[in-house]
C-alpha positions as CSV (number, residue, x, y, z in Angstrom):
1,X,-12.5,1.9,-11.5
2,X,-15.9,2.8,-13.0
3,X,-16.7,6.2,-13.7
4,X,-19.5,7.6,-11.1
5,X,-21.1,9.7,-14.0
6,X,-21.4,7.5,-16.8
7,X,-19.9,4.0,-15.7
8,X,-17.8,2.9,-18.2
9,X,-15.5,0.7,-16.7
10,X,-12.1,2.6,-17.2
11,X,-10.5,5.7,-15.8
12,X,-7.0,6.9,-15.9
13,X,-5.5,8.5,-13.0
14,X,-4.1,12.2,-13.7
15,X,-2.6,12.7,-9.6
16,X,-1.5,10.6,-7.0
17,X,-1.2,11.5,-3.4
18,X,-1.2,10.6,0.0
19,X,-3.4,11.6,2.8
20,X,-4.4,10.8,6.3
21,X,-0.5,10.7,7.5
22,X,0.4,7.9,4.3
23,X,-3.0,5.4,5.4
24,X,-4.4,6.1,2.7
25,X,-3.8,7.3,-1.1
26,X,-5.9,10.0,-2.8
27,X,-6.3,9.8,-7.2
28,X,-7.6,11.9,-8.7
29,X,-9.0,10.0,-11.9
30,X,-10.7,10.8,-15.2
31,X,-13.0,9.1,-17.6
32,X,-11.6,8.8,-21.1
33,X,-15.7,8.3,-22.5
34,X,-17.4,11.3,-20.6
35,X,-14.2,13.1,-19.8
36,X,-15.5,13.9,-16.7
37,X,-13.2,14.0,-13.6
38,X,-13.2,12.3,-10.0
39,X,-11.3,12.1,-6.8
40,X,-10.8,8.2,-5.4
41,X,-9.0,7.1,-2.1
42,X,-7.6,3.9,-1.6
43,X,-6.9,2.4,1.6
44,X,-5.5,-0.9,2.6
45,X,-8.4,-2.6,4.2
46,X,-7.9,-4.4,7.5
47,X,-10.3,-6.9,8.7
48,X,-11.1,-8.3,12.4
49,X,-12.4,-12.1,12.4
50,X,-14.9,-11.9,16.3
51,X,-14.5,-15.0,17.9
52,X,-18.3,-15.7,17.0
53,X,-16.9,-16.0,13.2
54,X,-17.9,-12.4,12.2
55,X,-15.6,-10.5,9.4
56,X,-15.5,-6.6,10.4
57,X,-13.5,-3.5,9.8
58,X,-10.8,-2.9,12.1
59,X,-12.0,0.3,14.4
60,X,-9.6,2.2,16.2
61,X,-13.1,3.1,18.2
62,X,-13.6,-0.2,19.1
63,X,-9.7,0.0,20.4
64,X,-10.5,3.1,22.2
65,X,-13.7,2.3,24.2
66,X,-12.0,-1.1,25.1
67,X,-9.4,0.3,26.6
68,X,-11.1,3.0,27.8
69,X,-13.1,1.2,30.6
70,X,-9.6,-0.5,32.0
71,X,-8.3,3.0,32.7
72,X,-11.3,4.5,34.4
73,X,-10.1,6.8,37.5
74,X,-6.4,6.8,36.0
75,X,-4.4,9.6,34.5
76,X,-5.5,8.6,30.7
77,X,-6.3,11.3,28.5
78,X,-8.7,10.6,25.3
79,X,-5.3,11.6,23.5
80,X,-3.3,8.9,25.1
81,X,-5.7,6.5,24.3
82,X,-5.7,8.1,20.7
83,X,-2.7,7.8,20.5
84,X,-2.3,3.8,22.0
85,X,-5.3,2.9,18.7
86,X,-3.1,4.5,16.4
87,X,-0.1,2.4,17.5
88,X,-2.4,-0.8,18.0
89,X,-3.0,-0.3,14.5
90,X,0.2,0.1,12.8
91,X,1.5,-2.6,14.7
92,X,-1.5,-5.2,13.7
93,X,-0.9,-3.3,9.8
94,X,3.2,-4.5,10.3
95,X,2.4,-7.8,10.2
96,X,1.4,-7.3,6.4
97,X,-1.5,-9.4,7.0
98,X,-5.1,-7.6,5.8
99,X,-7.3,-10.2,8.5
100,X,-6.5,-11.0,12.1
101,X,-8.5,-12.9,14.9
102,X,-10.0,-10.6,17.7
103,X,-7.4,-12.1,20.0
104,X,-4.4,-10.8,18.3
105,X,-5.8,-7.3,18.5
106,X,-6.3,-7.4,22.1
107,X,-2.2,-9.5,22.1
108,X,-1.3,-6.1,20.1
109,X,-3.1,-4.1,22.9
110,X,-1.2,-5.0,25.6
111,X,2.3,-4.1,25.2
112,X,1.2,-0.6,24.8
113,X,-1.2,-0.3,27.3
114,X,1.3,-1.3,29.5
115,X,3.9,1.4,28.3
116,X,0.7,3.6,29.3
117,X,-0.4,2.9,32.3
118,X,0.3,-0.2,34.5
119,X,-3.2,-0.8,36.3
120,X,-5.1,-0.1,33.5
121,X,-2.9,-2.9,31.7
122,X,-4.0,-5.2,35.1
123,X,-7.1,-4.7,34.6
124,X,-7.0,-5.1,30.7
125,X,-5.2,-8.5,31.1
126,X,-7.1,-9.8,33.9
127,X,-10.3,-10.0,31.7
128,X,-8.6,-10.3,28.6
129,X,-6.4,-13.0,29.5
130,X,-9.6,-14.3,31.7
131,X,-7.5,-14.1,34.9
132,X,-8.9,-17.1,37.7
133,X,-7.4,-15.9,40.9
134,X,-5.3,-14.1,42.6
135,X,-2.1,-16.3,41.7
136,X,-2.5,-15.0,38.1
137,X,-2.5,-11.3,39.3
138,X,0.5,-11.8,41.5
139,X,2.5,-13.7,38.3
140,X,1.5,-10.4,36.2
141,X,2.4,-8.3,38.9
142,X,5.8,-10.2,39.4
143,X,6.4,-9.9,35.9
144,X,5.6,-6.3,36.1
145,X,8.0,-5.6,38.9
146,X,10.7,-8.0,36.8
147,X,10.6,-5.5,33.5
148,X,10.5,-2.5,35.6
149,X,13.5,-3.4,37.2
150,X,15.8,-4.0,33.7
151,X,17.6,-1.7,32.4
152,X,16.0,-1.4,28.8
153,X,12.6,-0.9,30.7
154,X,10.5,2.4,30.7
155,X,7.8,2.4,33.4
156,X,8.9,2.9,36.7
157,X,7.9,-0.2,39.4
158,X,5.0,-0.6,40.6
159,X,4.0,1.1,44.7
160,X,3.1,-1.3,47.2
């Protein structure tokens, strides 16, 4: 780590700490030329490849304002979706990989979406999944209704 103040290209770190709920690490460092102290944070970075071949960072954002227009006139709150991003993300961060393909983002999306609300998931799926008629939102549906009806599931079945 080069020193901001008079770059030599050493520091020793003096304080180690985590911040923003263990995502990230905060040193506080200092230069053994200058003497001079500095605060870094480190965070494991986590890449998104677009399907046009475009590297990015991963944005919760991007999570949030996808999602967002699947549950427009549902009982989402901005905290639920929040809240769906944050878990997006530690489950993409999980896999222990630092670069994933656009797709697997929106693969991680949908079990939790679904946990959130069930039309918005429909409507998530049937442009994510590129849904080509109505068979395809009747197999979703069915497996919908299937889940719903097991034991282990959460979400109650869906109103017809």
């Amino acid at each position: 780590m080069h020193c901001p103040f008079c770059r030599h290209s050493d520091s020793r770190v003096i304080d180690s700490r985590t911040a923003d709920d263990g995502m990230s690490i905060r040193r506080r460092r200092q230069c053994p030329e200058c003497g001079r102290r500095f605060t870094t944070t480190e965070t494991a970075s986590l890449t998104v490849i677009k399907r046009s071949g475009v590297v990015e960072p991963f944005s919760r954002e991007k999570v949030v304002s996808g999602v967002r227009k699947a549950c427009q006139g549902r009982p989402v709150t901005d905290a639920d979706l929040a809240v769906l991003a944050q878990r997006v993300e530690e489950s993409v961060r999980s896999a222990g990989i630092a670069q994933f393909e656009a797709n697997e983002i929106g693969l991680a999306i949908l079990p939790h979406l679904r946990e959130l609300d069930e039309v918005a998931f429909l409507r998530f799926a049937s442009v994510y999944q590129a849904f080509d008629s109505l068979a395809d939102f009747e197999s979703a549906i069915s497996d919908l209704r299937s889940n719903a009806s097991s034991p282990s599931a959460s979400s109650a079945p869906i109103k017809e």
